[in-house]
C-alpha positions in Angstrom: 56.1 -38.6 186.5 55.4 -36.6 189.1 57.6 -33.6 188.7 56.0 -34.1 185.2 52.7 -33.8 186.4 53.5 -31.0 188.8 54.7 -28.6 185.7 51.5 -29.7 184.1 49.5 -28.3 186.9 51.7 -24.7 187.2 52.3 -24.0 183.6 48.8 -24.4 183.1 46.7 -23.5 185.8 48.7 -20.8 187.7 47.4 -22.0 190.9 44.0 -21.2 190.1 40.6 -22.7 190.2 39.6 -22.4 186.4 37.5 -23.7 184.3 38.2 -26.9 181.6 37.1 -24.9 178.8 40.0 -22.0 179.6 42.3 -24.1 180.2 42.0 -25.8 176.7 41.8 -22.4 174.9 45.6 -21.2 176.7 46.3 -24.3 175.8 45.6 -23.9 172.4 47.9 -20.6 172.5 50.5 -21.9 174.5 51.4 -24.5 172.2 51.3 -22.5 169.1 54.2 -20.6 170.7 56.2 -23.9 169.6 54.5 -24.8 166.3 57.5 -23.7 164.3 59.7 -26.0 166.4 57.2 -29.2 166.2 56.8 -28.9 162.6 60.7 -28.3 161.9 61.4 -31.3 163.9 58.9 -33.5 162.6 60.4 -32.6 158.7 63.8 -32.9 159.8 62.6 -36.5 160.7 61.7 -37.1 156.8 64.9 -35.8 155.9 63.9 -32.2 155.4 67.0 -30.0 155.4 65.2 -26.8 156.2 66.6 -25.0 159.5 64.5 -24.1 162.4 64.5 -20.4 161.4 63.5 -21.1 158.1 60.7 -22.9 159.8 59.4 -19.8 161.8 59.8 -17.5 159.1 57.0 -20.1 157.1 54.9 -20.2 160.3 55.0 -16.0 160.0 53.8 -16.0 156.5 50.7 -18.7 157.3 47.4 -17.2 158.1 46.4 -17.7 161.3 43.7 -20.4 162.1 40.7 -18.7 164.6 37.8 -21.4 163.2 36.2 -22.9 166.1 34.4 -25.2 163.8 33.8 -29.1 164.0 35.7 -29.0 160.5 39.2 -27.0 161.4 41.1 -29.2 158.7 38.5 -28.7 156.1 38.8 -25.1 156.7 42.3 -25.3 157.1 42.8 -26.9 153.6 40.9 -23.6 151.9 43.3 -21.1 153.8 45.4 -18.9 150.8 48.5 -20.0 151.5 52.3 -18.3 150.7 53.4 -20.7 147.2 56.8 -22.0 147.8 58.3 -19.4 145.3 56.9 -16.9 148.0 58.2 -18.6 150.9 61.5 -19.0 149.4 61.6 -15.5 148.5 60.7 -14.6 152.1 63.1 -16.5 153.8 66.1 -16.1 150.7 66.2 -19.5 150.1 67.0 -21.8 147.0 64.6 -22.6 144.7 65.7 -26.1 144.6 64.3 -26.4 148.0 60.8 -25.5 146.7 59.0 -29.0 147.8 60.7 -29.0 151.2 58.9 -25.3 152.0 55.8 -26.8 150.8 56.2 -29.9 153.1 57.1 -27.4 155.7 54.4 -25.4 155.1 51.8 -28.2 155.1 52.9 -29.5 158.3 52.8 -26.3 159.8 49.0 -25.6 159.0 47.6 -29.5 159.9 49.4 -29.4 163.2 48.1 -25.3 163.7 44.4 -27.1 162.6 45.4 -30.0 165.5 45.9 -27.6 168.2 43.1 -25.2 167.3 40.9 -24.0 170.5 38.3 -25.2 168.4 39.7 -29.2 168.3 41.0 -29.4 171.0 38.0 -28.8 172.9 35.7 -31.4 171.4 35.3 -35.1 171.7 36.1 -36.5 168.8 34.2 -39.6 167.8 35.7 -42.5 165.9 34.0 -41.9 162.8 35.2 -38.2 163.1 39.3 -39.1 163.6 38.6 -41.2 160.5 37.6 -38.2 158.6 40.1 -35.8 160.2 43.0 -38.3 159.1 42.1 -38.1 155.6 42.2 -34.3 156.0 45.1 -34.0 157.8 46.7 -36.1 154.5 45.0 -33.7 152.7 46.6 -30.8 153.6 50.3 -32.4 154.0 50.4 -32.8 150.5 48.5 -29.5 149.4 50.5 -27.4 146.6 52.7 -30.6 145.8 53.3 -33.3 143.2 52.7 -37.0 144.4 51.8 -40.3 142.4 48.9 -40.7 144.6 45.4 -39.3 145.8 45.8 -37.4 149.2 43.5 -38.7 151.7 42.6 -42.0 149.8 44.1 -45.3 151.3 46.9 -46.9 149.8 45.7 -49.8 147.5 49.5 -51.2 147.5 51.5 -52.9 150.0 54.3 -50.4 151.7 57.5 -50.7 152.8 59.6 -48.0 155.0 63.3 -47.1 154.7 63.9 -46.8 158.3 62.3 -50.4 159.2 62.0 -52.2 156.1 61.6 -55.4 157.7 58.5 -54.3 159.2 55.2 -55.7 157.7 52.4 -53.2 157.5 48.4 -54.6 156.7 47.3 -54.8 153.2 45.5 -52.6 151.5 42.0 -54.9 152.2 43.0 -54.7 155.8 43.3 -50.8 156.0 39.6 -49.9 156.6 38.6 -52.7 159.4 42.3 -51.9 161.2 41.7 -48.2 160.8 38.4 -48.8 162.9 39.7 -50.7 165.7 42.1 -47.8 166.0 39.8 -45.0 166.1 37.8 -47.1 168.8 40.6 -47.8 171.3 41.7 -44.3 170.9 38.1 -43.0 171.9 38.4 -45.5 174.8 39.1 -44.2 178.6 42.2 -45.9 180.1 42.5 -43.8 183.1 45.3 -45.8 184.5 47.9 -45.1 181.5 49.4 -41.6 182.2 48.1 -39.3 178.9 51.5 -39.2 177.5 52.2 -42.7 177.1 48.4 -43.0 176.1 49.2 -40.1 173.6 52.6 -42.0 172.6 50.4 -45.2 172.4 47.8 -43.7 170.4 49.9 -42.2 167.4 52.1 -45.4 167.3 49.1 -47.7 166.6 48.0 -45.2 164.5 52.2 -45.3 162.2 51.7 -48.8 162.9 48.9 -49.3 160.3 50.4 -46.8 157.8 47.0 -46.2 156.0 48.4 -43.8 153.3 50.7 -44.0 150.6 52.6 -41.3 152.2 52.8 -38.6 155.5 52.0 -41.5 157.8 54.7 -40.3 160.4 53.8 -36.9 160.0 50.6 -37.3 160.5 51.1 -39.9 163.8 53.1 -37.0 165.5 50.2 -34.1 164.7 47.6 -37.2 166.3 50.1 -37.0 169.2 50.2 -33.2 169.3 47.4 -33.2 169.9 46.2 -35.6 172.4 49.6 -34.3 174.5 47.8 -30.6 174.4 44.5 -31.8 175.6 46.3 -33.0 178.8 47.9 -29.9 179.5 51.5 -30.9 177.9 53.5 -29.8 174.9 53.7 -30.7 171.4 57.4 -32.1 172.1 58.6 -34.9 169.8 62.0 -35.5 171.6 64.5 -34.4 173.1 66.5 -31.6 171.6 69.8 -33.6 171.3 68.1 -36.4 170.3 68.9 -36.8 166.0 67.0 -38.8 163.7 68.6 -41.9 163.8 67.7 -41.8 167.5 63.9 -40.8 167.1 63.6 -44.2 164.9 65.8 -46.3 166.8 63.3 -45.7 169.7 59.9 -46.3 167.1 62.0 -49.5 165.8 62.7 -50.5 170.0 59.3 -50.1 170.5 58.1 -51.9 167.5 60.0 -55.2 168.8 58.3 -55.0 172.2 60.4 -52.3 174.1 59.2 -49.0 174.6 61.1 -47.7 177.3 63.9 -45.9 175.9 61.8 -43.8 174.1 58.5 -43.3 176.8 61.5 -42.7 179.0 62.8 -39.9 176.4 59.4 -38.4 176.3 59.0 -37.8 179.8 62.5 -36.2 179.8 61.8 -33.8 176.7 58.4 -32.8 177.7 59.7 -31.7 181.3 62.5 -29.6 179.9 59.9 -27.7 177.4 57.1 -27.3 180.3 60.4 -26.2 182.8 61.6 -23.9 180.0 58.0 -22.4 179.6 57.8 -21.9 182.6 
């Protein structure tokens, strides 16, 4: 942890007495640098076959958010986007693959909105996650065709492929489970280091599953996030670390040990400050 937190300090402040608010706006363009990566690995997750240069050729085509507003993701969802037919076009893909560019797309643009200047340098209030939750859902399902309502709760119970022995609340639970969340994430826990807070955070968050759909996707944008407001990198995992891994470690976790993956965490977000560097 503390090489860790040494790279933190370099990467980010140069050696230099700086202010909070400059900090968070390099920030904000340091980790865009590897927004094509974080999205691609975050779809390859849900079993999105999309390579990682098809991923930064989407990222090129998506306009660029520059809203410092207190609504990012409301803007974020009226951005003209490329259709999939243009995107697949761009990058000479197939056709067939139409949904997976929009799902690319989508992830791309919610997790831009996350590690906006403008976000990331407020203090978000539990009432306001709420809301940005239901946008971020919003916009990961913009362009596509699903059975449900983006953004609403799920009004049916919900099972998961990777843990389907896992029991999730019920849709009359959703709402008062949903605000004990957005409370303990608005709560100061000084001595738990920001990743694991961050990792913490976003797994109470997959652990309610609120929506029908995009619940992982939109756990790992919530951890973005909070991992750029502490000077770190939107880093999932490490690089050789496939899919079957990543869920292992959720599924570890989820039966009352974390380590394996906290302990991956530490390792990939070193590498990617090191490699920054």
């Amino acid at each position: 942890m503390r090489r860790l937190d040494s790279l933190r300090e370099k990467v980010h402040l140069g050696g230099k007495e700086r202010s909070p608010l400059n900090i968070l706006q390099d920030t904000s363009e340091f980790c865009n640098n590897v927004l094509a990566n974080f999205s691609w690995k975050s779809c390859m997750i849900e079993k999105n076959p999309l390579s990682l240069a098809t991923a930064r050729t989407v990222e090129a085509a998506i306009p660029k958010i520059t809203s410092k507003s207190a609504r990012v993701f409301e803007e974020a969802i009226k951005l003209r986007l490329p259709s999939a037919e243009e995107l697949v076009r761009l990058d000479h893909g197939d056709t067939a693959d139409a949904d997976h560019y929009l799902e690319l797309r989508n992830n791309i643009v919610a997790t831009q909105a996350a590690l906006s200047s403008g976000h990331l340098e407020r203090v978000i209030k539990p009432e306001e996650l709420l809301e940005n939750i239901r946008a971020i859902s919003r916009i990961l399902f913009l362009g596509t065709k699903v059975h449900f309502k983006a953004g609403k709760l799920r009004t049916m119970p919900i099972q998961v492929h990777s843990d389907p022995n896992t029991i999730f609340p019920y849709p009359p639970e959703l709402r008062q489970n949903l605000q004990w969340w957005s409370e303990f994430v608005g709560e100061d826990i000084p001595e738990i280091h920001p990743l694991f807070r961050a990792a913490w955070d976003s797994f109470y968050y997959v652990s309610i599953h609120p929506f029908p759909d995009g619940n992982g996707r939109t756990s790992r944008i919530l951890f973005a996030s909070h991992v750029a407001k502490n000077g770190m990198l939107p880093v999932i995992c490490s690089e050789s670390i496939l899919r079957e891994q990543y869920l292992l470690f959720l599924n570890t976790a989820r039966s009352g040990n974390p380590l394996p993956w906290c302990q991956d965490l530490v390792r990939s977000q070193i590498a990617a400050l090191e490699g920054s560097n």
